[in-house]
C-alpha positions as a Markdown table, in Angstrom:
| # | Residue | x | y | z |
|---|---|---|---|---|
| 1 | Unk | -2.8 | -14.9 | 2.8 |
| 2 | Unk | -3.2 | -13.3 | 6.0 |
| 3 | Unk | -1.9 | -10.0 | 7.3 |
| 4 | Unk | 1.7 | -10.0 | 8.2 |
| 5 | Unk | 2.9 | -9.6 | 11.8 |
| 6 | Unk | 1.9 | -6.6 | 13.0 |
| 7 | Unk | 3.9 | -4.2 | 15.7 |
| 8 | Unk | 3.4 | -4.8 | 19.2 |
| 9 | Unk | 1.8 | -1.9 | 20.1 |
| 10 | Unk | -0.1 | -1.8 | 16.9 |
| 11 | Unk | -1.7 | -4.8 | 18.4 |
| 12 | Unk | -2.0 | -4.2 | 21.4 |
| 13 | Unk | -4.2 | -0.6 | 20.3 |
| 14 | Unk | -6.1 | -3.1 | 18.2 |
| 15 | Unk | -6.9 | -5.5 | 21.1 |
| 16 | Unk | -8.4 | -2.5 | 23.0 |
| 17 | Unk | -10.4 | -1.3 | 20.0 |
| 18 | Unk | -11.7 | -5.0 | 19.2 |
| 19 | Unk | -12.6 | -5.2 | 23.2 |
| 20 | Unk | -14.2 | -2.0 | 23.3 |
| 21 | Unk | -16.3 | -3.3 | 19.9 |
| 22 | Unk | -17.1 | -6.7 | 21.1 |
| 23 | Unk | -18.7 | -5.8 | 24.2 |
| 24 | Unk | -20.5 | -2.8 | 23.1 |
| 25 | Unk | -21.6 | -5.8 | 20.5 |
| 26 | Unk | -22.5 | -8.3 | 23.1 |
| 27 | Unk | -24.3 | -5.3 | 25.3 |
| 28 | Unk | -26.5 | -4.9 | 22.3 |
| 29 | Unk | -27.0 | -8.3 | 21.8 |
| 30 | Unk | -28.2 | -8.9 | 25.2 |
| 31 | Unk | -30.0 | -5.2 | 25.4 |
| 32 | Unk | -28.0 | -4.4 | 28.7 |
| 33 | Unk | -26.6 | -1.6 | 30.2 |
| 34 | Unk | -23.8 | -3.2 | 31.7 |
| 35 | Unk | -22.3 | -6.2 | 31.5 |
| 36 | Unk | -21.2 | -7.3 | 34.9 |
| 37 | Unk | -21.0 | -11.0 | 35.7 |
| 38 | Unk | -21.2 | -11.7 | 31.4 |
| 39 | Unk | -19.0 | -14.3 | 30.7 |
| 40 | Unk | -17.0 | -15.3 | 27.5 |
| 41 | Unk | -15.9 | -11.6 | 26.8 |
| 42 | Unk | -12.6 | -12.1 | 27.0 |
| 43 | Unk | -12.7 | -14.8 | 24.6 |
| 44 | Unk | -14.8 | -13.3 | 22.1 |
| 45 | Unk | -12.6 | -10.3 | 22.2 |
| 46 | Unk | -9.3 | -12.5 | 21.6 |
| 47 | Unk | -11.3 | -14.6 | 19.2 |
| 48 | Unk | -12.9 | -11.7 | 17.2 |
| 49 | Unk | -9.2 | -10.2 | 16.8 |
| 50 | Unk | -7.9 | -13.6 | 15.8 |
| 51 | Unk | -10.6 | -14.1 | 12.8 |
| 52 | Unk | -9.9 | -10.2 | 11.8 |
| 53 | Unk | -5.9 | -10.4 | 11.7 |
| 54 | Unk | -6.5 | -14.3 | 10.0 |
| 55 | Unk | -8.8 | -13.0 | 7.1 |
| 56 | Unk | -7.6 | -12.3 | 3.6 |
| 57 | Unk | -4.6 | -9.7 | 3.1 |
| 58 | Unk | -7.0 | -7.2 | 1.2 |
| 59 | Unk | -9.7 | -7.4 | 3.6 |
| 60 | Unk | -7.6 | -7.7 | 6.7 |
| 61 | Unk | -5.5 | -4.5 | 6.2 |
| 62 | Unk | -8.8 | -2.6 | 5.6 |
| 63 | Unk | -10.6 | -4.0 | 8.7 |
| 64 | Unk | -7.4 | -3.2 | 10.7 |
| 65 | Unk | -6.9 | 0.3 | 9.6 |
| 66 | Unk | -10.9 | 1.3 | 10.1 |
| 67 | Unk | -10.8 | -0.2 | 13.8 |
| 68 | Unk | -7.5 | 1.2 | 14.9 |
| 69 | Unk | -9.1 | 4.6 | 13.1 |
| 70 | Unk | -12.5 | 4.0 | 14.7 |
| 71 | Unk | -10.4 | 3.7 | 18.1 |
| 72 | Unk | -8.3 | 6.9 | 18.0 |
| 73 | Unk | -11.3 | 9.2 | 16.7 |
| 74 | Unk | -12.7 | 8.3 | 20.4 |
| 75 | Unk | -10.3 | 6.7 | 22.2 |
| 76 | Unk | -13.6 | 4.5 | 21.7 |
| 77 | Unk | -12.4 | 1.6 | 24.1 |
| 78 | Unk | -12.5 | 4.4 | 26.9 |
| 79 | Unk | -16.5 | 5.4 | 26.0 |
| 80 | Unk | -18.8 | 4.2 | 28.7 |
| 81 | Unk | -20.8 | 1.1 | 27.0 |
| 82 | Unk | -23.7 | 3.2 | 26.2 |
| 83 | Unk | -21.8 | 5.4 | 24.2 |
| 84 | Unk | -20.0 | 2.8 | 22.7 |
| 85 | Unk | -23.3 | 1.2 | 21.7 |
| 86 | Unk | -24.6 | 4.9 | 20.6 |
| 87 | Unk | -21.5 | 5.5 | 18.7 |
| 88 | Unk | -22.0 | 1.5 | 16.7 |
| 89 | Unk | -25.9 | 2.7 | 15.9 |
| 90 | Unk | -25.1 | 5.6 | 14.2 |
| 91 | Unk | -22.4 | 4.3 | 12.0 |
| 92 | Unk | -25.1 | 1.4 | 11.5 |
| 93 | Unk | -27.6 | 3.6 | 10.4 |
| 94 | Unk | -25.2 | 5.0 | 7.7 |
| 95 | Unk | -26.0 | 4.1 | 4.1 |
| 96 | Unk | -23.7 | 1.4 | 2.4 |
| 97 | Unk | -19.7 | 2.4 | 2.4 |
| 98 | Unk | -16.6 | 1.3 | 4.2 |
| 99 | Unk | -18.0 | 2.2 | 7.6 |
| 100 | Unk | -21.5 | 0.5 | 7.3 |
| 101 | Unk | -19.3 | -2.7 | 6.0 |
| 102 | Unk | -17.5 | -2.0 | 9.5 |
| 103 | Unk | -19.9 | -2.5 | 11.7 |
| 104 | Unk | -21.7 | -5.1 | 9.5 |
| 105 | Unk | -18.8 | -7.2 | 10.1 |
| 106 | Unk | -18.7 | -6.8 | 13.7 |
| 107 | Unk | -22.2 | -6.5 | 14.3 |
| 108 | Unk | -22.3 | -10.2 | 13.0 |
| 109 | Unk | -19.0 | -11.5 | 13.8 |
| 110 | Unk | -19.0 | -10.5 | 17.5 |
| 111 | Unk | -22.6 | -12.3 | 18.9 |
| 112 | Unk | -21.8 | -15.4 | 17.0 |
| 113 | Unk | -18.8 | -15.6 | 18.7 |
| 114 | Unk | -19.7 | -14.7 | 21.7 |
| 115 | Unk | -22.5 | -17.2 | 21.4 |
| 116 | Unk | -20.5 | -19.8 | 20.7 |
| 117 | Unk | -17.7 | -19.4 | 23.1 |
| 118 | Unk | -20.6 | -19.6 | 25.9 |
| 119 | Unk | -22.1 | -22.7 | 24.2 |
| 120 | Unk | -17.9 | -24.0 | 24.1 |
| 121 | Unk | -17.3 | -23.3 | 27.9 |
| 122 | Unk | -20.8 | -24.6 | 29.2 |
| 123 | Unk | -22.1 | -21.2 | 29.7 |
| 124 | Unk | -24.8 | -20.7 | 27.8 |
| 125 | Unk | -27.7 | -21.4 | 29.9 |
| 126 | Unk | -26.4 | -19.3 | 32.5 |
| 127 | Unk | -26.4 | -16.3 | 29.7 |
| 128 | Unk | -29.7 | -17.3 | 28.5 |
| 129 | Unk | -31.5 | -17.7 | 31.9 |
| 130 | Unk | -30.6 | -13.6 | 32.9 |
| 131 | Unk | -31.3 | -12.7 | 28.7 |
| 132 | Unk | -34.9 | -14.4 | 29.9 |
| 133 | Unk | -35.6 | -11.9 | 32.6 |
């Protein structure tokens, strides 16, 4: 059963954290500095949040919690993308717990969806042709 309704500004907090996640994600996943001209972010940001809030109570409320936590220890949304990306390589290199099964989640969850919302829209080559250079 999925998470109940959450506060508005609860989710709106969340939507910055997720945003601030996913592209640090997708500037990782493309091995760039910036991410100017990148399409599909917005989408995989809304996307990513929808498959987080939609996922099994237990997991969800878990998953919520560490990524409006993750955002407040920062604010991490407000990090330049570097340190974003610095900040998600440390936690990765953590051994297993709750925040290595953080950014496990997202470091899987966000390319695939960004992937596939540029294969969805029709902008997938355009992605792959500057990942090429």
């Amino acid at each position: 059963m999925p998470l109940s309704p959450l506060p508005a500004p609860v989710v709106a907090r969340l939507a910055r954290a997720v945003r601030g996640i996913a592209e640090a994600e997708v500037a990782e996943e493309l091995d760039r500095s910036d991410l100017l001209g990148v399409p599909g972010l917005e989408e995989t940001a809304h996307v990513l949040q929808s498959r987080l809030l939609g996922m099994p109570r237990h997991f969800a409320a878990g998953m919520v919690a560490l990524t409006l936590a993750f955002e407040a220890a920062g604010p991490f949304s407000e990090l330049s993308l570097d340190r974003r990306r610095r900040r998600l390589a440390r936690l990765r290199s953590l051994p297993l717990g709750p925040l290595k099964n953080f950014t496990t989640f997202y470091d899987k969850m966000a390319p695939f969806i960004f992937w596939s919302v540029l294969e969805e829209s029709g902008e997938l080559d355009q992605v792959l042709a500057g990942v090429s250079r």
